[in-house]
LOMI-978562 format. One line per 8 residues: number of its first residue (from 1); for each residue x, y, z of C-alpha. Coordinates in steps of 0.25 Angstrom, whole numbers, plus 5000, padded with zeros to 4 digits. Layout:
BEGIN
NUM) X/Y/Z; ...
***
This chain:
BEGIN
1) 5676/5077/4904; 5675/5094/4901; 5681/5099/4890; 5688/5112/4894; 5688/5126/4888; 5702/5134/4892; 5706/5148/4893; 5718/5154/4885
9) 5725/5162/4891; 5732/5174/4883; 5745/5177/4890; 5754/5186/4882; 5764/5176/4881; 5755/5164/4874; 5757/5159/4861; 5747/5166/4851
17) 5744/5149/4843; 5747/5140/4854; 5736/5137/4861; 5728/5141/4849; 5734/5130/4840; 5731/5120/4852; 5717/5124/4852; 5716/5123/4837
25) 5711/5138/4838; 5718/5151/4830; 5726/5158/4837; 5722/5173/4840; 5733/5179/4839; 5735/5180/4855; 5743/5174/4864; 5737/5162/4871
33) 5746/5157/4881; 5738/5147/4889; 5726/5139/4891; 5721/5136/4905; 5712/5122/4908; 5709/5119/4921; 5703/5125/4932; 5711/5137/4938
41) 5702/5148/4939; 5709/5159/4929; 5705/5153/4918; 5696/5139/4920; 5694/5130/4910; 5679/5130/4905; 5670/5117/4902; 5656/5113/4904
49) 5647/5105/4913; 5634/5102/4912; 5635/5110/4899; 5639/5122/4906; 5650/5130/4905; 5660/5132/4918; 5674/5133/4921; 5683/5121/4927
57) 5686/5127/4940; 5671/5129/4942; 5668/5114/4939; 5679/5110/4949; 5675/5119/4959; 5662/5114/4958; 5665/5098/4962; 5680/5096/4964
65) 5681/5083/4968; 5670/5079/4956; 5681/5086/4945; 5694/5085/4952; 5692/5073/4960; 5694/5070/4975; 5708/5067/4976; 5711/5079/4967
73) 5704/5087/4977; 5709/5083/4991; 5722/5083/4985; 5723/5097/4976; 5710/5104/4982; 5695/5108/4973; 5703/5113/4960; 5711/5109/4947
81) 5725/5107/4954; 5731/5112/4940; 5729/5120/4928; 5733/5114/4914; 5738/5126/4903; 5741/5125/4889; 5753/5137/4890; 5757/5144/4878
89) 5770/5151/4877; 5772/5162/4865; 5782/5168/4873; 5789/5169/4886; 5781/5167/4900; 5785/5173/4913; 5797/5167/4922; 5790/5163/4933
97) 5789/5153/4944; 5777/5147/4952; 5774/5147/4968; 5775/5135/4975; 5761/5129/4983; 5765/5136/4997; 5769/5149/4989; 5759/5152/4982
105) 5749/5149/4992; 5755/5159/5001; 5757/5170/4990; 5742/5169/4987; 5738/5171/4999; 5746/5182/5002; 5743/5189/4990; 5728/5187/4993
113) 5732/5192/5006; 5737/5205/4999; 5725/5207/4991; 5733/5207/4978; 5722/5204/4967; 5725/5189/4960; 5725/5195/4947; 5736/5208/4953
121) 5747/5207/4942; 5757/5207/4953; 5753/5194/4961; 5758/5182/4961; 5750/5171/4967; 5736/5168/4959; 5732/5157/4967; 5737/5148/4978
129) 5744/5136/4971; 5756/5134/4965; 5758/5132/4950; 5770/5121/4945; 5766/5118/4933; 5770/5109/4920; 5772/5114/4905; 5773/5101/4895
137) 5776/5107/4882; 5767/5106/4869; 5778/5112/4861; 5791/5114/4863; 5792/5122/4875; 5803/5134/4881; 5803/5139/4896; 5813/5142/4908
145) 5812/5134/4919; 5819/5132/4931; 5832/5139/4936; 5846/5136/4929; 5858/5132/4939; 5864/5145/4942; 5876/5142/4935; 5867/5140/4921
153) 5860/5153/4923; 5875/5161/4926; 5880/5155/4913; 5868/5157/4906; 5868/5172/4910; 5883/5172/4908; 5883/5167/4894; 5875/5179/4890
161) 5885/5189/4894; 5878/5201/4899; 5885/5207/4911; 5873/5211/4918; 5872/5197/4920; 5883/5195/4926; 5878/5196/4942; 5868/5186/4940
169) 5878/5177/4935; 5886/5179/4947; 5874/5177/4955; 5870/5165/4949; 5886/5159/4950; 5887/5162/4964; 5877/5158/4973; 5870/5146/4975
177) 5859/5140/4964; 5847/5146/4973; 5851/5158/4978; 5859/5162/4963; 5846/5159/4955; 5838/5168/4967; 5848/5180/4967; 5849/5179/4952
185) 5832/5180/4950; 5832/5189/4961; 5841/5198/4953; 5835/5197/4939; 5821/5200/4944; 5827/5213/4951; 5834/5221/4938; 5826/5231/4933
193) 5828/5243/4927; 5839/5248/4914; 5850/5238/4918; 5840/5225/4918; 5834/5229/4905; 5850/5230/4899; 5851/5218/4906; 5839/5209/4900
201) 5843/5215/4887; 5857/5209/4886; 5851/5196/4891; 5840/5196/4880; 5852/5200/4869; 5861/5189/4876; 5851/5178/4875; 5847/5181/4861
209) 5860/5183/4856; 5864/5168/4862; 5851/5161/4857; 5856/5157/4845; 5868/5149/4851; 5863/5142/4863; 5860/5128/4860; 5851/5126/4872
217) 5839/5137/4865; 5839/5142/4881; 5845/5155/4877; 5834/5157/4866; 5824/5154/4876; 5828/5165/4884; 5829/5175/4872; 5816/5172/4869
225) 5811/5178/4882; 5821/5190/4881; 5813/5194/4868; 5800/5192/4875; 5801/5198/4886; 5812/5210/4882; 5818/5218/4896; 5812/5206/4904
233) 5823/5203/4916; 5816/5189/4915; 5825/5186/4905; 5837/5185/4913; 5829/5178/4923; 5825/5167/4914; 5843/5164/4912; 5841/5158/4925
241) 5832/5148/4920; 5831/5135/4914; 5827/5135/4898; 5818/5124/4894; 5812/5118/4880; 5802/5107/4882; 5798/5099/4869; 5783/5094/4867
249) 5779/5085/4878; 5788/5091/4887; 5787/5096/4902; 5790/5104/4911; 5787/5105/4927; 5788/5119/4935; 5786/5117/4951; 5785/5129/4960
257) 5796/5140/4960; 5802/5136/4945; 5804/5147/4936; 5801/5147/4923; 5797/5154/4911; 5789/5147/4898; 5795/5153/4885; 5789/5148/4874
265) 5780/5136/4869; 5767/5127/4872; 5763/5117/4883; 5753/5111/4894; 5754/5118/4906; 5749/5113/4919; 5751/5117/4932; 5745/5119/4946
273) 5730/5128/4946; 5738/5142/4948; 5743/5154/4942; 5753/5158/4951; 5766/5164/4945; 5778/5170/4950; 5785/5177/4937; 5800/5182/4936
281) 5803/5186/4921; 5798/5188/4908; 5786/5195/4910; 5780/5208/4913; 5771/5203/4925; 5773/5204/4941; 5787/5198/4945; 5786/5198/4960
289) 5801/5194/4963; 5799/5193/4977; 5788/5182/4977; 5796/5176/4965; 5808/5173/4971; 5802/5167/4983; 5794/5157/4972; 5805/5154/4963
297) 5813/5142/4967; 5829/5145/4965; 5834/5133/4961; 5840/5128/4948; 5828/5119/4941; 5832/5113/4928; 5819/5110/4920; 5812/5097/4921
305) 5806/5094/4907; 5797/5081/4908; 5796/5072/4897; 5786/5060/4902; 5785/5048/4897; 5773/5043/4889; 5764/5032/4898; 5758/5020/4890
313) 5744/5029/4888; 5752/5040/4880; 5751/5049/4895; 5765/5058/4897; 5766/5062/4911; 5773/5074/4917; 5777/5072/4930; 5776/5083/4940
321) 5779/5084/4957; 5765/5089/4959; 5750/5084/4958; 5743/5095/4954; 5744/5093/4940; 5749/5081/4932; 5751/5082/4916; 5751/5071/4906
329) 5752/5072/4890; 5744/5061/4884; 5749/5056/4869; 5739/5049/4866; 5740/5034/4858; 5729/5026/4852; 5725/5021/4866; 5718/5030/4876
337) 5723/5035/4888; 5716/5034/4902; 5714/5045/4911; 5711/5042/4926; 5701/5050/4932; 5706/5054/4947; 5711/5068/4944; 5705/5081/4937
345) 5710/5081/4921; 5711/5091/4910; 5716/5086/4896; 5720/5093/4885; 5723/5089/4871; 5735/5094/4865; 5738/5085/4853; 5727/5080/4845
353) 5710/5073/4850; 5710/5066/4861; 5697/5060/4867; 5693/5058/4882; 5683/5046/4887; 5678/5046/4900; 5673/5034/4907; 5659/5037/4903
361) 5662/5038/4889; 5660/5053/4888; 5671/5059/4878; 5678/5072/4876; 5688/5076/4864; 5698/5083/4864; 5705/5089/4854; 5717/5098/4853
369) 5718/5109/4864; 5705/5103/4870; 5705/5100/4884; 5695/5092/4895; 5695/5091/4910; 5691/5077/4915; 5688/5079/4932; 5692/5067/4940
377) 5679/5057/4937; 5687/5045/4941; 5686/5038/4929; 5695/5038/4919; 5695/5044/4905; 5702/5039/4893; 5709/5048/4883; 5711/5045/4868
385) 5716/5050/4855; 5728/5046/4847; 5737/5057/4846; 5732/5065/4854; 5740/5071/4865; 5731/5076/4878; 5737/5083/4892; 5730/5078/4906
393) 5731/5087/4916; 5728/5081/4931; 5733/5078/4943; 5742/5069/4952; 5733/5062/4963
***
């Protein structure tokens, strides 16, 4: 068992005392929007052995199948399959959507092809892999996800009653569901210019002037981006989505070609081991419309929020249709909990002191905000502490 060290990163949009009030540490005043464990090269989680200090990528790549076990190996290759985050929203993030497996491996390549530097503002594709991913929320929670039916978004857009938006409203009306929602981000991502900044305008005085009477909170949602990101034509885009508030404990699965936007709020994130982004609103980084459109499935998606059920040992699983990651919340009783050994693990505590014993009687605490990585030993290790609750990130053999 290694207790971990992780970084934080400070993206402009994290919350300045989030993740400082996790960590029991005073906030500096700066944003810190998330904290990385695991082993993706950015930003690798630190640890020692043999009392020295090295990095978790290093260790791994040093004996896979000792850290990550066989299985894990033959079946997701020599590294970490996913990337565990704490993710901090103090405002809006990006709209954005996420490559599948076969896209992004051949948008890699042809940006390496190209020659185009990996940390070259305007590309795309970071790594090879693709990058679904999971939020389960540690306080209550606000994003857009997934397309609305057309006939939602047209109303929506309708309701507003701002006449510049009235071609997109017969776009949306008058074509089938793929092909409308298509036309209509295709046409959103093209305004430019005087007539798009009057248009995001009235669109940012229409939704704030209608916050205060829709009962769903959705129109509030989007106002709060209008005021974050002010001449943005994201705004409009994000009409065409899905508005969704998850309550502690809550989840929310993103597959490849979902787009979505996080607004506000706390929660674990995991994912799979990449970085690779496709935005399309609320941000002053790259949009490549092109390559977006090509990512970004067009088809209405209403959000799936996952609400599992607890198992006997105090273990809530969320279930997801891949194996690279598997996530469970542990609320831990009077009794322990057994973890199997199979599969590489990284635990944080979220809630509480929790204590980990492995078969040969070694122990490791873990207080609030502290987290271990536990490789795949085969043995088993038991996890206690009443109260205390603890995320176990792994994998699905």
């Amino acid at each position: 068992m290694d207790r971990l060290q992780n970084t934080v990163r400070p993206y402009a949009w994290g919350s300045t005392t989030a993740i400082p009030a996790l960590l029991g540490e005073e906030p500096t005043g700066e944003p810190q929007a998330e904290m990385w464990l695991g082993a993706h090269p950015g930003d690798a989680s630190r640890l020692e052995r043999g009392h020295r200090p090295t990095t978790l990528d290093r260790v791994i790549a040093a004996d896979p199948e000792g850290e990550l076990g066989a299985a894990a190996v033959a079946r997701f290759g020599p590294s970490l399959p996913f990337l565990l985050k704490v993710l901090a929203a103090g405002r809006p993030l990006s709209m954005q959507a996420h490559p599948s497996l076969e896209q992004a491996r051949a948008g890699f390549a042809a940006e390496e092809a190209a020659g185009i530097p990996l940390d070259a503002p305007h590309r795309n594709y970071k790594d090879a892999n693709h990058k679904p991913e999971l939020i389960c929320a540690l306080d209550e929670f606000e994003g857009l996800c997934g397309f609305r039916e057309p006939a939602d978004a047209a109303a929506l857009m309708a309701s507003l009653d701002v006449p510049a938006l009235a071609p997109l409203v017969e776009t949306l009306l008058g074509k089938p569901a793929p092909e409308a929602l298509a036309d209509a981000l295709a046409t959103i991502l093209s305004m430019t210019g005087d007539e798009a900044r009057r248009t995001v305008a009235e669109v940012a005085r229409a939704v704030e002037a209608a916050a205060g009477t829709d009962p769903t909170g959705a129109l509030a949602g989007y106002a709060y981006a209008a005021r974050e990101f002010p001449g943005d034509t994201g705004l409009i885009a994000s009409l065409l989505l899905n508005h969704v508030r998850l309550q502690p404990g809550e989840a929310l699965y993103l597959g490849a070609g979902i787009p979505h936007a996080y607004l506000r709020g706390t929660g674990v994130e995991i994912m799979a081991n990449s970085d690779n982004v496709l935005r399309c609103g609320l941000t002053p980084k790259h949009i490549d419309v092109p390559e977006l459109l090509r990512v970004v499935v067009f088809e209405p998606t209403a959000p799936d929020v996952l609400r599992p059920a607890a198992a006997p040992d105090g273990e809530h699983h969320y279930p997801v249709p891949i194996d690279e990651f598997r996530l469970s919340r542990y609320t831990l009783g009077a009794g322990p909990a057994v973890l199997h050994g199979r599969a590489p693990q990284i635990l944080l505590c979220t809630e509480g002191a929790a204590r980990l014993t492995g078969a040969d009687g070694s122990v490791l605490d873990l207080d609030r905000g502290r987290s271990a990585f536990l490789p795949a030993t085969g043995t088993d290790t038991s996890l206690s502490g009443p109260g205390a609750t603890v995320f176990r990130a792994t994998v699905t053999l």
